[in-house]
N, C-alpha and C positions, 0 to 999 in steps of 0.2 A: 517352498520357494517364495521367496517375496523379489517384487520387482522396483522400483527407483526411478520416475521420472524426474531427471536431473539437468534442470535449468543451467548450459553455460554457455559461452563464446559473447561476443557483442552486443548490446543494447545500448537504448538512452543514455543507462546510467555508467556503463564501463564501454569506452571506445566512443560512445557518444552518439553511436549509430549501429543500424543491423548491420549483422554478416550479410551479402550480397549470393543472388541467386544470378549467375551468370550462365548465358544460350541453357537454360533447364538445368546447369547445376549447383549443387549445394558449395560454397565458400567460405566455411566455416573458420571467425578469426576467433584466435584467441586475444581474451583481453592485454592489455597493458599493463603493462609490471617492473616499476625501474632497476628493482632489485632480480631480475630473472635473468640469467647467463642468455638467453638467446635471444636475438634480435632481429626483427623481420623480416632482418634483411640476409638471414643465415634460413629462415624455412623456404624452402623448397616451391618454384612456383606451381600455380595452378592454371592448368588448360593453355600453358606455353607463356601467360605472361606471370613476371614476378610479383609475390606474396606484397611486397613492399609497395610497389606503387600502387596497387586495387587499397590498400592500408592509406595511406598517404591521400591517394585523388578525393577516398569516398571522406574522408575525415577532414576534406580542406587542409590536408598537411597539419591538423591539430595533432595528429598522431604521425613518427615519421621512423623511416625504415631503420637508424639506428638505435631506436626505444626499445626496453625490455618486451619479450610479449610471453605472457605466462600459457605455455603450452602444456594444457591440462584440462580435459584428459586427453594424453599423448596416445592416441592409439592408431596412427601411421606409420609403417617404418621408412617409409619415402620424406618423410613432413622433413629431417636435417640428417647431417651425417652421423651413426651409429656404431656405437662400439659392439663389438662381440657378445654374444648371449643376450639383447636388447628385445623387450618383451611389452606388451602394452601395458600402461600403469595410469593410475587415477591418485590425485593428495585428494585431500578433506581435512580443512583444522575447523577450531574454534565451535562456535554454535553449531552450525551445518553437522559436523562431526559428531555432537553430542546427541543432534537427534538420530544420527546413522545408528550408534551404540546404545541410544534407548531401544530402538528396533532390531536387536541384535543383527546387523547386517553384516553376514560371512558367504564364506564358501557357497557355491551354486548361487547366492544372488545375483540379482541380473539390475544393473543399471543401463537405462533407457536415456540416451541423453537427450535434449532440444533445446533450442536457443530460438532467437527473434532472425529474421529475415526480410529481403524485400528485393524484386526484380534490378535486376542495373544491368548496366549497356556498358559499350565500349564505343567513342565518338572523339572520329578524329584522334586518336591514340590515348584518350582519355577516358579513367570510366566516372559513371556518374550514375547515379539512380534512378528508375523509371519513371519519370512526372503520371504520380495519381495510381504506381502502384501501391499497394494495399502490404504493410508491414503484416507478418508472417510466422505464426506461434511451429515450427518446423523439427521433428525427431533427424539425429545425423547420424548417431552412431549408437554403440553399444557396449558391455563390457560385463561379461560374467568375473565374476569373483572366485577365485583360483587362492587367493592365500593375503591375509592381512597384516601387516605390520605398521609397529612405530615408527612412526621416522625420527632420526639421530644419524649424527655422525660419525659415531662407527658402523653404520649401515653400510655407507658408501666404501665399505673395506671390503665388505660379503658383497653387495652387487656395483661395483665399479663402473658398470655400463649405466645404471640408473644416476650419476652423481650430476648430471647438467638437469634433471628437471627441477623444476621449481621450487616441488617441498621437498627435495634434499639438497638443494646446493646451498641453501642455509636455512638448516630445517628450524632453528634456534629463532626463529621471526613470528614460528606460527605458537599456538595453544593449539594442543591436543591434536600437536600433528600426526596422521596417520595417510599410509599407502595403501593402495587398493590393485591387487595382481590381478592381472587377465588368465583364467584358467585357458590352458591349450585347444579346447572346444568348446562350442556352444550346446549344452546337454540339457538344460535349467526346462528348453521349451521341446526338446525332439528335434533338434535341427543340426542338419551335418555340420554350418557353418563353424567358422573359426569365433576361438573365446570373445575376440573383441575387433573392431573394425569399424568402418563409416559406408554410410548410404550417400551415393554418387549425386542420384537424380532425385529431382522435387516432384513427388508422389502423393492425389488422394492420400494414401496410406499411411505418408509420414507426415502430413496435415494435420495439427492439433485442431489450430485457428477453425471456427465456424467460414465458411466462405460461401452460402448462397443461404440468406443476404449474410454479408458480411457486417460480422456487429463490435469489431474492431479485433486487436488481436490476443487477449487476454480474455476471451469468448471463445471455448472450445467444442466442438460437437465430437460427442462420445458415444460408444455402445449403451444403451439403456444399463446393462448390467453393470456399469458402473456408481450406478446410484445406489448409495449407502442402503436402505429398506431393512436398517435396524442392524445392520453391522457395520465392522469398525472402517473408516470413509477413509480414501487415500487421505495422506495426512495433510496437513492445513489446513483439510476442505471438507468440515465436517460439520458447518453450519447448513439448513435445510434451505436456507435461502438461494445458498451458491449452486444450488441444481434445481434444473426444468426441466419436464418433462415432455419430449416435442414428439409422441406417439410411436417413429421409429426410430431415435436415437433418446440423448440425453444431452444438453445445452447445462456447461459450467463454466462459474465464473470466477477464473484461476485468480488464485491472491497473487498481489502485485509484488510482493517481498520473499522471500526464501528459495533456497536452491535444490530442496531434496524432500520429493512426496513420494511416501511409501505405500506400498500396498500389498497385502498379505495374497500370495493368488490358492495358498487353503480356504481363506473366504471367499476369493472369488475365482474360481475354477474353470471361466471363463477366458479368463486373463490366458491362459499360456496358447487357446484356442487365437484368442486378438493378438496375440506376439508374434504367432507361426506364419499369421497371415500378412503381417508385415514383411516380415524375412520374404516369403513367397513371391510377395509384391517387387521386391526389391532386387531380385533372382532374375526378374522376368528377362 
């Protein structure tokens, strides 16, 4: 089994700003996307207020609830309204993709997603970000691999409920588009849970970011056995430099660019132990 920490939702550079941690939950946006059939203002709200304006207030209206928002990975079946047999699903084109298929990523792989974060309020009917909270390297959800394909438009013949996401409502946009199916359980680590789904609340556990001291949010504290020690290093991050050794963990410093670090958990057998323990966390 190999695992997938897979960078997405909002930052700096898409949206312009983190997803927002509101009263301790996770608010996971997806980016902007003009070409994407659903619009902000069609996802489904969270915690009673709607999707579009927490989109809208936290972005100054740079981003506005009738704009595309590329919902992906789509692994809510509450997130808009669904057709029949609708199952959770991941796209991946381009670069991104090619490093997927240099690591042969199938069936029982587990991708692990996280995106950027940062506390916000609700004030006077308005939200807006914490003054002097601390942006937030954060795990949301998950997604075992159940079955791969192309994406094309005669797909959307065979599964007709998948034709509004992203990389099939014109799949002809992306290089080397491909879909990523959520297997029916989560089996990859020993866990009853379901193939694919999102983490509610903001958890130690699902904390990448180092946060005592905080050395900003692309500074992660890790289990020591994640340090390479002459095997193959999750990917990107395979230079000696981007890890430190802080006695009971391990301090890395995640590359600013790419979406998809892999990590083989035959080499590190550790991994499916630090997975369980997430899930458990998140059970509580």
């Amino acid at each position: 089994m190999k695992f997938i920490l897979s960078r997405k939702g909002f930052d700096s550079a898409n949206g312009g700003c983190p997803s927002p941690i509101i009263d301790g939950r996770l608010c996971s946006l997806p980016i902007p996307d003009a070409d994407a059939p659903t619009s902000y203002a069609k996802i489904s709200a969270f915690n009673g207020s709607p999707i579009a304006q927490i989109v809208e207030d936290l972005t100054h209206s740079r981003v506005r609830r009738r704009d595309g928002a590329h919902l992906d990975p789509d692994l809510r079946r509450d997130s808009i309204a669904r057709a029949a047999g609708w199952r959770p699903i991941f796209g991946q084109a381009g670069a991104a993709q090619s490093h997927l298929a240099r690591h042969d990523i199938g069936p029982g792989d587990l991708f692990i997603f996280f995106g950027c974060y940062r506390r916000a309020e609700r004030v006077e009917g308005t939200f807006r970000f914490v003054s002097g909270a601390p942006k937030l390297h954060v795990i949301f959800g998950w997604l075992q691999v159940g079955r791969v394909m192309r994406a094309s438009k005669h797909l959307t013949a065979e599964i007709p409920w998948a034709r509004a996401h992203p990389h099939l409502a014109t799949p002809e946009r992306y290089k080397n588009n491909t879909l990523y199916f959520a297997s029916d359980q989560l089996t990859s680590v020993g866990n009853d849970a379901r193939g694919a789904g999102t983490f509610e609340q903001l958890l130690p556990e699902l904390t990448l970011s180092q946060t005592d001291p905080y050395l900003g949010c692309s500074k992660w504290r890790l289990p020591r056995w994640f340090e390479p020690n002459g095997r193959p290093a999750l990917s990107y991050h395979s230079k000696a430099a981007r890890w430190t050794d802080c006695e009971t963990s391990t301090r890395l410093q995640s590359v600013g660019r790419g979406q998809e670090f892999v990590l083989d958990a035959e080499q590190y057998p550790e991994a499916r132990g630090w997975l369980r323990t997430i899930f458990r966390a998140a059970a509580r």
